[in-house]
C-alpha positions in Angstrom: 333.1 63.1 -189.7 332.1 60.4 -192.3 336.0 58.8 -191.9 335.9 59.2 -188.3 333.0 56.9 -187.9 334.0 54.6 -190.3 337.1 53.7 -188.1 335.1 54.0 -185.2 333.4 50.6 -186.8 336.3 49.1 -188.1 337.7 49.3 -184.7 334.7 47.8 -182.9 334.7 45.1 -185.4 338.3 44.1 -185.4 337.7 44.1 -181.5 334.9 41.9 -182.2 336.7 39.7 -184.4 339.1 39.5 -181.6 336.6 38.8 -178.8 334.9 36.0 -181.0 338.6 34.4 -181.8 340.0 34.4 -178.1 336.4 32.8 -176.9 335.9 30.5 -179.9 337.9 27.0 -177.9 336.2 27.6 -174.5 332.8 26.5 -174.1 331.8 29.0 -170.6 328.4 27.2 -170.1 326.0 24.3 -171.2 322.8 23.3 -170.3 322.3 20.2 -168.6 321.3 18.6 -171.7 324.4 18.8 -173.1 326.5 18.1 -169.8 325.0 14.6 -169.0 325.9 13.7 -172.9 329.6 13.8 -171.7 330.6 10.9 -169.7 330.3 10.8 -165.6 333.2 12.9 -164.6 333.7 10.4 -161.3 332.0 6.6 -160.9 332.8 4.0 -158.1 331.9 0.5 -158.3 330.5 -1.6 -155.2 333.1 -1.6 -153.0 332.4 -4.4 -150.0 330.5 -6.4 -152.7 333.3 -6.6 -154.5 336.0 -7.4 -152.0 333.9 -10.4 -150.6 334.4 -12.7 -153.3 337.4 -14.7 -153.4 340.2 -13.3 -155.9 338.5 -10.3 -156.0 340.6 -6.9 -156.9 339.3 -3.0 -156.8 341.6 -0.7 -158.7 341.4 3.3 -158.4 342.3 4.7 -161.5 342.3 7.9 -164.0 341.7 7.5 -167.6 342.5 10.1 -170.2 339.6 10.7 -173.1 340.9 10.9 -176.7 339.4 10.0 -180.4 341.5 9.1 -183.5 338.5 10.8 -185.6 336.6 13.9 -185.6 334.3 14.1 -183.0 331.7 16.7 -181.7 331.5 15.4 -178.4 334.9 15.4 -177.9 335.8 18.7 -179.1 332.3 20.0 -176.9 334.6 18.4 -173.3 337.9 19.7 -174.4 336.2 23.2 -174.9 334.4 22.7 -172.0 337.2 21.8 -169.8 339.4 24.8 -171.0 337.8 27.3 -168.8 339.9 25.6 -165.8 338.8 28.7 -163.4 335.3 27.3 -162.8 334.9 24.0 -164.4 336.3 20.3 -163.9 338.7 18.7 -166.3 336.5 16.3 -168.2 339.3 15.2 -170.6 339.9 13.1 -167.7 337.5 10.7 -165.8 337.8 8.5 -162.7 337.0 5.3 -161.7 337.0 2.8 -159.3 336.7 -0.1 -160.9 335.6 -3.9 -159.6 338.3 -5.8 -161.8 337.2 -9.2 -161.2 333.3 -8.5 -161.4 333.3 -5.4 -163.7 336.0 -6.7 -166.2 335.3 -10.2 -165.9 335.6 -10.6 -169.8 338.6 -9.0 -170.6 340.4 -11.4 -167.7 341.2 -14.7 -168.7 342.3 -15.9 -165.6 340.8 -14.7 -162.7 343.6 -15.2 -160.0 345.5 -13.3 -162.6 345.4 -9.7 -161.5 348.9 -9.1 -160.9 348.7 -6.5 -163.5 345.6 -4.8 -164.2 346.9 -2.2 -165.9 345.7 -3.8 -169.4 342.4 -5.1 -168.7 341.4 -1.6 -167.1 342.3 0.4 -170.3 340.6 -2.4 -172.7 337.3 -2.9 -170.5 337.1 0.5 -169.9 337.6 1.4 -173.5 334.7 -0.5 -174.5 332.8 0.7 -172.3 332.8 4.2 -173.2 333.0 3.7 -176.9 330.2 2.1 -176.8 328.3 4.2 -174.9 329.5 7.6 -176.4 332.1 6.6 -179.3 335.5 8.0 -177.7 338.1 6.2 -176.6 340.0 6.2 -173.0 343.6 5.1 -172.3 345.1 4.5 -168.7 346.3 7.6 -167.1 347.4 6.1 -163.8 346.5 3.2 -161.2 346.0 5.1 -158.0 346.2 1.7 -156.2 344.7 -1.8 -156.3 343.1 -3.8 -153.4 342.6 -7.4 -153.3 340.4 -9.3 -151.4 342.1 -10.3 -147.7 344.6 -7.6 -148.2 345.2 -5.9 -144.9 347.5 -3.0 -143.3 350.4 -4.6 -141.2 350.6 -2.9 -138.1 355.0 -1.8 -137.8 357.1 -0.4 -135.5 355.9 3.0 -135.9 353.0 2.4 -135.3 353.9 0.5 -131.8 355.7 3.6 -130.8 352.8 5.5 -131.1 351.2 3.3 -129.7 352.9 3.7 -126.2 353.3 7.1 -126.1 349.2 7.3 -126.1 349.4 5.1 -123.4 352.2 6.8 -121.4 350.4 10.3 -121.7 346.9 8.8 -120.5 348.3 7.3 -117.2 350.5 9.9 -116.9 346.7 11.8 -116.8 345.2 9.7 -115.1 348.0 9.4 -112.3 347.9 13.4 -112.2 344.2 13.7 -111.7 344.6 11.2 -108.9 347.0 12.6 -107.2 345.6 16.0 -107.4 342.1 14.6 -106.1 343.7 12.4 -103.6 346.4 14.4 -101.8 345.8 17.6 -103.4 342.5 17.9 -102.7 342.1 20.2 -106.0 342.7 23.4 -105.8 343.3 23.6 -102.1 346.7 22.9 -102.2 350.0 22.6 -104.3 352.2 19.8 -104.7 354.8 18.0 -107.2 354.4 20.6 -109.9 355.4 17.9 -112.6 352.2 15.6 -111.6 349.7 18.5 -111.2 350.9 19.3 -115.2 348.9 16.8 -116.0 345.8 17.4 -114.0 343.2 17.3 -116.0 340.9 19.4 -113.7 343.5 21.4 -112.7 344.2 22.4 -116.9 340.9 22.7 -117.3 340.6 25.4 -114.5 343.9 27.1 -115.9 341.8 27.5 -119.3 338.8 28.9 -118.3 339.9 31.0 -115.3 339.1 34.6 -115.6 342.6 36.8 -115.9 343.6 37.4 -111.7 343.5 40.9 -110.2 346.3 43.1 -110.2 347.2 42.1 -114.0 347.7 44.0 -117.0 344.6 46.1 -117.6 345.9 47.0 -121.3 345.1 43.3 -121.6 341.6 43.5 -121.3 340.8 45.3 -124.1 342.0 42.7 -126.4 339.1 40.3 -125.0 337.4 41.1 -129.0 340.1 39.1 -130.4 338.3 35.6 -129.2 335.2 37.0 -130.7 336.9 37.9 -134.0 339.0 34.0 -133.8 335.7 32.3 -133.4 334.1 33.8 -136.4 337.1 33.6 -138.1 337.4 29.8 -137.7 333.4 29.2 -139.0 334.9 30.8 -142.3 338.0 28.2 -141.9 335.8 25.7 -141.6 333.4 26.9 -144.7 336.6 26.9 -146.4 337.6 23.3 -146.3 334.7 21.3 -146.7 335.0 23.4 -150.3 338.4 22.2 -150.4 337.8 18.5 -149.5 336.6 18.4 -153.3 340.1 18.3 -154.9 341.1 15.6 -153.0 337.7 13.1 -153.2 335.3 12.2 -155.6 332.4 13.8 -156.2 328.9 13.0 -157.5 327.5 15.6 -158.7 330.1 18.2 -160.3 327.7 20.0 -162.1 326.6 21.4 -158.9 329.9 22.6 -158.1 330.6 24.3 -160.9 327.1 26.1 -161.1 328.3 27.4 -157.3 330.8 29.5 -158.9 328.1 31.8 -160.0 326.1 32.0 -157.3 327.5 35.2 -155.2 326.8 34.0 -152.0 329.3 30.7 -152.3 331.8 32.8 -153.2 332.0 33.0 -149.3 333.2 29.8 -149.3 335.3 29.4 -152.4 337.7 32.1 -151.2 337.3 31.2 -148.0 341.4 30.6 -147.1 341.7 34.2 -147.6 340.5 34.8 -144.2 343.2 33.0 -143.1 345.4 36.2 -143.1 343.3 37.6 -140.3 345.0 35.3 -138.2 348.3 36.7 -139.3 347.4 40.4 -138.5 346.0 38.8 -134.8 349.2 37.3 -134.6 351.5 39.9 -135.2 349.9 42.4 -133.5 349.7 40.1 -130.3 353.8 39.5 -130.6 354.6 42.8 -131.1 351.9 44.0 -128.3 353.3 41.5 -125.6 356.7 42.8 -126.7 356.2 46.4 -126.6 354.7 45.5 -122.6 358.2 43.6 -121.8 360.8 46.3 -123.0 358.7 48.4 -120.5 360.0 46.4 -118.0 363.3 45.1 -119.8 366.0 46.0 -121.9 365.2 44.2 -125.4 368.4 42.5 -126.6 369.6 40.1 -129.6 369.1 37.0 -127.1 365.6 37.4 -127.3 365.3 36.3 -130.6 366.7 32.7 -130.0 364.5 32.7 -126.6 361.1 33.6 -128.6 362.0 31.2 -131.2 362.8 28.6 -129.4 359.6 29.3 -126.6 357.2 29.2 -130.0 359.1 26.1 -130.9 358.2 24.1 -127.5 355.1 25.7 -127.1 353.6 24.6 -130.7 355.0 21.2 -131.7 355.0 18.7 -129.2 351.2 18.4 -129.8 351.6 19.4 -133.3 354.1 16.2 -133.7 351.5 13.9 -131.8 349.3 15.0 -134.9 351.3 14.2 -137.3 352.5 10.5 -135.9 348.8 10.0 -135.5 347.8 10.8 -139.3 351.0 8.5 -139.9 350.5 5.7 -138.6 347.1 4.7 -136.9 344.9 7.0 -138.7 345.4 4.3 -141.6 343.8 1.8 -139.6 340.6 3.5 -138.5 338.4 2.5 -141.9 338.1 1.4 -145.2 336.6 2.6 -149.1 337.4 3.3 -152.6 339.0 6.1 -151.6 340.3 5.8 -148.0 343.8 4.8 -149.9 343.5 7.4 -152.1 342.6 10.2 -149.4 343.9 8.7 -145.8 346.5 6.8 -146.9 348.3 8.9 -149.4 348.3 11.3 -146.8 349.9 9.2 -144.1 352.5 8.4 -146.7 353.6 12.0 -147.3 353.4 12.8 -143.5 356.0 10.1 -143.0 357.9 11.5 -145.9 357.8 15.1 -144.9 357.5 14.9 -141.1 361.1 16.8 -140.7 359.4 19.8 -142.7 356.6 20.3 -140.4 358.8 20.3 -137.4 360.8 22.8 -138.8 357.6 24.8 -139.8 358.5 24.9 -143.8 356.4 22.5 -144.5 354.6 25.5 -147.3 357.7 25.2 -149.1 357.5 21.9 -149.6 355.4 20.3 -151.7 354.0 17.2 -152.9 350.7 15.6 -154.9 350.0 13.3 -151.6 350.2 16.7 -149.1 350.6 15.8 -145.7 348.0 17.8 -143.3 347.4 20.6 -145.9 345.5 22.9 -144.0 348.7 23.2 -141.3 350.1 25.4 -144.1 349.0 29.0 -142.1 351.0 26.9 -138.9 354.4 27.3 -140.8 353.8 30.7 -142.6 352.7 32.3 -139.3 355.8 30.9 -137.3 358.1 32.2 -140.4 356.0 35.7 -140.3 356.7 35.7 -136.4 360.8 35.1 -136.5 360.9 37.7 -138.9 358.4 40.4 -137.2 360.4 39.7 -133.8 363.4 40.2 -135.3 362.2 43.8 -136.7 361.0 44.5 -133.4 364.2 43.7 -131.7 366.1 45.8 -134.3 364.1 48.6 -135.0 363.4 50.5 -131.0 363.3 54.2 -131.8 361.0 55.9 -133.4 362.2 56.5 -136.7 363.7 53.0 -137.1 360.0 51.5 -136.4 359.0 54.2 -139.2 361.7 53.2 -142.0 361.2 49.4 -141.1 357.3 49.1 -141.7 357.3 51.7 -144.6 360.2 49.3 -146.6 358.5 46.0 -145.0 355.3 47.2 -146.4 356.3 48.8 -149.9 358.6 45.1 -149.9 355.5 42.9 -149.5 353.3 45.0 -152.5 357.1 44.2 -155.1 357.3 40.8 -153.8 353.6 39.8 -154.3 353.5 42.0 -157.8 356.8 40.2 -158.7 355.6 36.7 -157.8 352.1 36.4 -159.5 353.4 38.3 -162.7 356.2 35.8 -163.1 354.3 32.7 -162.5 351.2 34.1 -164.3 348.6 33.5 -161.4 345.6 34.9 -160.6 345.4 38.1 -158.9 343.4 36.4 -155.7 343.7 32.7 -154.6 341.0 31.0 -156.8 339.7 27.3 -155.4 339.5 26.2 -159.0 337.7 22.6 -159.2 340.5 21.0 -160.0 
């Protein structure tokens, strides 16, 4: 009995041991004290003050912290920053930086800023040493704006441009003519001209479904309750996510939120995502299961759904794009509308093909073009491949075999995928 509990304690206290050593380099918590003795995570300089004086440069920049000497503070950030799931990386810090006003002592010729890349790291350096006695070296320039420096307006942007203006007077010319000669509702007319009546549309989209159609649809009339609630989460979700790709003033905040229960709503947030999927799916293969009763189902519908998803999504979805390219650039100004806007019109006219051919989640980038049009692409790829089980799989059994190896595939695939990439077992909106 005596043996027994003695390596009933040597266990606990090898477990222990082992507890003490795996926690001993991440610091999971610090009052705020201790926080505000590290340096400010994120700091911007006067922006339109700066730019107004002649010569005058902003730079956007990250700097990395290091020391050449032992240093408590130091090893407090880089033990602080190691527990990545709920807390910033304060090894790095971020700044946007008035070179010319900020740095006016480290320049010694002011029309000199070709290059800022030295006088950022040295006035920066000197900043922070003296303040907390670490050093900083330049990570990267983000970019540098100079006073007078504007964004040329190209051919791109012109084409754009027109086709605004050829789709509002083709509006305008429909509503005219369907007022005018039409009279509304009252009577028809070129069918190509009343397409873009705007009254007429805006009839089409809130008209109740007309007598005599499918009753079975009717019951599916919860499914704009569940997408409206569903899109409040969406929304939750992103102003959450609009933190990885700004600034942000007060990060401690954010990291307290991770354990507060209730903004857990809006850190996992995407996940509610996949409802649409299951709304989606179920719609195809409900609208398809009401057609064979009609129709013989055959490989040619495949192509046809494809292709009628295809027309039906992306000539809207392109004028999105071609508007975050290109004129979407020109609507303001900031420390970080270059970092945010135009990084983003740079990658959409970068990546533009892999939008249109919805597998734009496969491809990926640091400047992401429209990020959150990810669920676009994943639910077109999820509706090719659920019509063409549908199509495939018409009796009974079939049906049966197909979801039970589609389902049992998914659980492998997703087992398979976060063991051998070593992710987390949910999407976690991690700080950084």
């Amino acid at each position: 009995m005596v043996a027994i509990t003695i390596h009933t304690k040597m266990y606990q206290l090898v477990m222990l041991l082992i507890t003490i050593q795996s926690c001993s380099a991440v610091i999971y918590s610090l009052n705020e004290t201790e926080y505000y003795k590290m340096p400010r995570l994120y700091d911007l300089d006067e922006y339109s003050a700066c730019l107004q004086e002649p010569a005058a440069a902003y730079c956007v920049a990250d700097f990395e912290l290091f020391t050449e000497e032992d240093s408590a503070l130091m090893d407090m950030i880089q033990q602080y920053s190691d527990h990545k799931m709920k807390h910033f990386n304060h090894t790095q810090i971020h700044r946007g930086v008035c070179v010319t006003r900020t740095c006016a002592d480290f320049i010694q010729n002011l029309n000199d800023t070709a290059d800022p890349s030295g006088v950022l790291e040295a006035c920066l350096n000197h900043t922070i040493w003296k303040d907390y006695r670490i050093q900083v070296r330049l990570k990267e320039i983000r970019y540098c704006k100079r006073a007078g420096d504007t964004i040329d307006i190209d051919t791109y942007d012109v084409i754009v441009a027109v086709v605004y203006v050829i789709l509002i007077l083709l509006n305008v010319i429909g509503s005219c003519y369907d007022i005018m000669f039409c009279k509304g509702r009252e009577k028809s007319g070129n069918p190509y001209l009343l397409a873009f009546s705007i009254s007429r549309n805006w009839d089409r989209m809130v008209a109740s479904p007309k007598k005599g159609s499918e009753p079975r649809l009717e019951r599916l009339k919860l499914f704009h309750g569940m997408r409206t609630m569903t899109m409040f989460c969406v929304f939750f979700s992103h102003t959450v996510l609009m933190m990885a790709f700004s600034y942000v003033n007060n990060p401690l905040y954010i990291e307290k939120a991770y354990e507060d229960p209730m903004k857990q709503i809006l850190f996992n947030g995407s996940l509610v995502t996949h409802t649409f999927f299951v709304m989606s799916s179920f719609l195809m293969a409900f609208n398809l299961q009401l057609h064979a009763e009609k129709h013989q189902l055959g490989w040619h519908h495949w192509p046809k759904g494809v292709l009628t998803r295809w027309l039906r999504l992306t000539p809207t979805y392109a004028l999105v794009l071609a508007t975050i390219s290109t004129w979407m650039r020109h609507l303001g100004s900031g420390p970080l509308w270059e970092l945010v806007v135009g990084s983003e019109a740079a990658a959409c006219r970068r990546y533009w093909w892999a939008h249109l051919l919805y597998v734009n989640n496969y491809v990926y980038d640091d400047a992401l073009c429209a990020p959150q049009t990810w669920y676009l692409a994943a639910d077109t790829q999820l509706f090719c491949f659920g019509l063409l089980l549908c199509i495939a799989a018409q009796s009974k059994r079939a049906r049966t075999a197909a979801l039970t190896l589609t389902f049992l595939a998914s659980l492998v695939i997703t087992a398979l995928h976060t063991y051998l990439q070593d992710l987390e077992a949910v999407v976690i909106q991690s700080p950084e």
